[in-house]
C-alpha positions in Angstrom: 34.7 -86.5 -57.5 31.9 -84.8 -58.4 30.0 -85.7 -54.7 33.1 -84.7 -52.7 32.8 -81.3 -54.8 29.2 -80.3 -54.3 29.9 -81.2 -50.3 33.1 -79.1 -50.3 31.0 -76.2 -51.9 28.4 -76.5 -49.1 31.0 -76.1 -46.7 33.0 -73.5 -48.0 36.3 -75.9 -48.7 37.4 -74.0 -51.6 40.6 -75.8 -51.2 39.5 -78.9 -51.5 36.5 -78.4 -53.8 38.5 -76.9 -56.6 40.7 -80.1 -57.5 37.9 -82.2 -57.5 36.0 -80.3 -60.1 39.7 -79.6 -62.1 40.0 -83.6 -62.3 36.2 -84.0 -64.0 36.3 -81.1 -66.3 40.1 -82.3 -67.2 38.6 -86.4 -68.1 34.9 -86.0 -68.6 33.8 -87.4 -72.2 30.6 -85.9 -73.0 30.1 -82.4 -72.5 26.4 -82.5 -70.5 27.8 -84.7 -67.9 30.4 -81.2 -67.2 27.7 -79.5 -66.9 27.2 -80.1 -62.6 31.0 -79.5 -62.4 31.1 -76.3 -64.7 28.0 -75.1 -62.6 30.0 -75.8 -59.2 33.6 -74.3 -60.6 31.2 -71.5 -61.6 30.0 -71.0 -58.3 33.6 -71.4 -56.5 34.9 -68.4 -59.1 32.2 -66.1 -57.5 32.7 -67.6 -53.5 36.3 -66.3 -54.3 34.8 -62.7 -55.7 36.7 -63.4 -59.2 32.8 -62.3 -60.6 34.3 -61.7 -63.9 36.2 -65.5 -64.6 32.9 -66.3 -63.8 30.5 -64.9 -65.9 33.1 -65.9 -68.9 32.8 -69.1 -67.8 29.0 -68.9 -68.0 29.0 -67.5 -71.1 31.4 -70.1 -72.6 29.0 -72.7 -71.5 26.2 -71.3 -72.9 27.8 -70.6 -76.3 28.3 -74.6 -76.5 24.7 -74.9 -75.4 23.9 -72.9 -78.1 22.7 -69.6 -76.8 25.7 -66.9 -77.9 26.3 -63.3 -76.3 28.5 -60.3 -77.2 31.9 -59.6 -74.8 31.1 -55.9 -75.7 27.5 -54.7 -75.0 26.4 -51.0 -75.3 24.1 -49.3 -73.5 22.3 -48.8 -77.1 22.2 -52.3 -78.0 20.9 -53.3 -74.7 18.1 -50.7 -74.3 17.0 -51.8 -77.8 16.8 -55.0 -77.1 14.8 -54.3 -73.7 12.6 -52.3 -75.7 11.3 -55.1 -78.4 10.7 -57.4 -75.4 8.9 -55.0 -73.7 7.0 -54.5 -76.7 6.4 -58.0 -77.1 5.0 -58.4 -73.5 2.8 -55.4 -73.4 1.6 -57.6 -76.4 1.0 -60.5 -74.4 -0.4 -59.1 -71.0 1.9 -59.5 -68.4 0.1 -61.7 -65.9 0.6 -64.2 -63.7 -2.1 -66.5 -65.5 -0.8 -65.3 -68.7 2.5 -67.3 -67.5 1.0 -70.3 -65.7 -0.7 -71.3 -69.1 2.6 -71.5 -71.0 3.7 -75.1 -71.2 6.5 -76.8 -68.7 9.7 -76.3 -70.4 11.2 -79.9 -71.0 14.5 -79.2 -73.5 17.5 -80.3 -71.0 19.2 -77.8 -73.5 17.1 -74.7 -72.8 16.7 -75.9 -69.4 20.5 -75.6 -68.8 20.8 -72.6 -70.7 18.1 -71.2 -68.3 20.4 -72.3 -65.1 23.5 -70.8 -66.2 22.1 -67.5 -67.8 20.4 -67.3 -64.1 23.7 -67.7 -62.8 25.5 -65.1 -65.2 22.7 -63.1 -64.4 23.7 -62.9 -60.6 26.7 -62.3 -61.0 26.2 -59.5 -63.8 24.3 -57.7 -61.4 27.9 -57.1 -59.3 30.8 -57.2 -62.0 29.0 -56.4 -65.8 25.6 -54.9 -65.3 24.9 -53.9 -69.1 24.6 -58.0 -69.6 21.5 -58.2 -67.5 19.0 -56.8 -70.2 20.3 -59.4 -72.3 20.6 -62.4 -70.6 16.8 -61.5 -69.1 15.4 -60.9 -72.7 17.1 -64.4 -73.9 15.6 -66.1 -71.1 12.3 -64.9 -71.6 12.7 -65.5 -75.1 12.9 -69.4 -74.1 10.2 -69.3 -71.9 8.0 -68.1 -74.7 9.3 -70.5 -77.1 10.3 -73.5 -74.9 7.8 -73.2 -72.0 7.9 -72.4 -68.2 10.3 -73.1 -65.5 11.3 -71.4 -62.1 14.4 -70.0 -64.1 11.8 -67.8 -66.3 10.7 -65.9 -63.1 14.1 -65.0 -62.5 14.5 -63.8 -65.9 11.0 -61.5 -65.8 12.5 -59.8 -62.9 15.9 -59.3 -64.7 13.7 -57.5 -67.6 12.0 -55.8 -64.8 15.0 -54.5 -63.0 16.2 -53.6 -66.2 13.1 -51.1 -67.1 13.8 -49.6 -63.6 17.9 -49.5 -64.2 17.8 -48.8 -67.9 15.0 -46.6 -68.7 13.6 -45.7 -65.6 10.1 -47.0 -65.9 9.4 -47.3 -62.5 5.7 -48.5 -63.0 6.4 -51.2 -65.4 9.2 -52.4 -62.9 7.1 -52.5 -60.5 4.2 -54.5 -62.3 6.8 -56.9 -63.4 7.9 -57.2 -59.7 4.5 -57.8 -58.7 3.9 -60.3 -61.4 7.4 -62.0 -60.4 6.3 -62.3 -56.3 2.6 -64.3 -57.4 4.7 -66.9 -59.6 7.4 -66.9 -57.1 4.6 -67.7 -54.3 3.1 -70.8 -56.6 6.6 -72.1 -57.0 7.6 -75.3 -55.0 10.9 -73.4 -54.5 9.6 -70.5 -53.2 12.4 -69.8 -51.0 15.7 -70.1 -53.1 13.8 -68.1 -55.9 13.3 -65.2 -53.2 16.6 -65.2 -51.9 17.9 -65.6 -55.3 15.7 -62.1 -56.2 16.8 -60.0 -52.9 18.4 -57.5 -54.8 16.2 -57.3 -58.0 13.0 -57.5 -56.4 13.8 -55.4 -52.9 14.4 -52.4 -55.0 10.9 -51.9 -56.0 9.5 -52.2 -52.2 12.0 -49.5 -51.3 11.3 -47.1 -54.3 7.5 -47.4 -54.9 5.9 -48.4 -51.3 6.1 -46.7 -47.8 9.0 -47.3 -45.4 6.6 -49.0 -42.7 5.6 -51.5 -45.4 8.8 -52.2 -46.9 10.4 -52.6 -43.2 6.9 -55.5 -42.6 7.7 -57.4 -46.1 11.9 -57.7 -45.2 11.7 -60.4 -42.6 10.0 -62.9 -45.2 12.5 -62.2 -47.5 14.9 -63.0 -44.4 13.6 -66.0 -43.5 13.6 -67.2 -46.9 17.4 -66.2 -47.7 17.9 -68.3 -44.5 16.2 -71.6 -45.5 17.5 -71.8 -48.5 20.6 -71.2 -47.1 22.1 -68.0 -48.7 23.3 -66.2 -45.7 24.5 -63.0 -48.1 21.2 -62.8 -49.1 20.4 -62.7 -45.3 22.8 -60.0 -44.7 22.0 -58.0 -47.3 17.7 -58.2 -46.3 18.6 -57.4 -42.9 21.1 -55.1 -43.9 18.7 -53.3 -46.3 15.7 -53.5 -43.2 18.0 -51.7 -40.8 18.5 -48.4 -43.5 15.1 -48.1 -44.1 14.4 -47.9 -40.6 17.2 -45.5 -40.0 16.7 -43.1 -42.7 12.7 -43.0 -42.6 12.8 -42.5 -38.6 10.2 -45.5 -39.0 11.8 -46.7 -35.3 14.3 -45.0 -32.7 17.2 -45.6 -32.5 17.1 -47.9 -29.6 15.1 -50.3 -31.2 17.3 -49.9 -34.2 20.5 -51.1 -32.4 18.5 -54.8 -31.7 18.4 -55.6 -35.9 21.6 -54.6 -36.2 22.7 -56.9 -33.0 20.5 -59.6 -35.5 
């Protein structure tokens, strides 16, 4: 069941997919061998836009795994919350070698913790923004405690878009972006990790650098969102190239016309 799942959810069979994982979360007997299905039904809830359902079903997951969040956030309780783990890496120097000489992270608990707060994370970003400061400072939390995995990079960028989103310090954004592209560079999954970062990352190259070098660094992220095989992430890149072109005047408009025929 769980096979003919993940091959429906490659192929978009929604249909068929969602049975499948129904009949292992209904007779599974241990709850870390739910874990692939949860992930999967997690991932069919967003595929279907129901963004919310999902994140509640992240959440539920990781409250068994041991890692609890509040329904209600408010933007007070997330700034402060962003603010001692800022404080905390300002502490610690925000590096990339500061992060390649923590320890591999090797709880399966934190570890799947780290995949479905990622997960929540992404689809926060749509449905329940004021969760992302949370679920970045948890999982940077872990990394500091538990050791390093690809997860944590996507968890410093969350804090990172969060200083941008939340209290508008664009230079500590930034930094944090930069820090987040060298890690993302030395990963072995360099690909899925930038496609997975489109959005949280792309926002720094439009905000703080020219629109002729914004419009160079798009077509990595691209071609990255296209190996790893996230065409939204695609769309969106080339999506996002073709406005920065068309509001800087960086090309005419004839030129223009051929990314948008992309």
């Amino acid at each position: 069941f769980e096979m003919s799942a993940s091959v429906s959810c490659m192929h978009g069979n929604i249909a068929k997919s969602s049975p499948c994982l129904n009949e292992i979360i209904c007779h599974v007997k241990a709850f870390d061998d739910s874990l692939m299905a949860s992930s999967l039904l997690v991932k069919l809830l967003a595929a279907s836009s129901k963004f919310e359902e999902a994140i509640t079903n992240c959440l539920a997951i990781l409250e068994n795994l041991g890692e609890q969040f509040p329904t209600d956030v408010s933007p007070a309780g997330a700034v402060n919350q962003l603010s001692v783990v800022i404080e905390t890496l300002l502490e610690n120097n925000i590096t990339r070698e500061r992060f390649k000489l923590l320890p591999p992270m090797t709880n399966k608990t934190k570890i799947n913790a780290m995949k479905f707060m990622n997960m929540a994370g992404q689809y926060s970003l749509v449905s329940r923004p004021m969760l992302l400061p949370l679920l970045g400072c948890r999982m940077l939390r872990l990394t500091m405690q538990f050791g390093f995995c690809d997860d944590s990079i996507v968890g410093l960028a969350t804090v990172g878009y969060s200083c941008f989103t939340f209290k508008e310090n664009v230079q500590l954004g930034s930094h944090i972006a930069k820090v987040c592209e060298a890690l993302i560079k030395d990963s072995p999954n360099e690909h899925l990790l930038r496609s997975r970062l489109v959005a949280t990352l792309g926002i720094f190259h439009i905000f703080t650098q020219p629109a002729a070098a914004v419009v160079a660094q798009l077509p990595t992220m691209y071609e990255s969102a296209k190996l790893a095989g996230d065409m939204e992430s695609a769309t969106m890149t080339r999506w996002n190239c073709c406005s920065v072109i068309f509001y800087s005047g960086a090309e005419n408009l004839q030129n223009l016309s051929k990314h948008f025929a992309m």
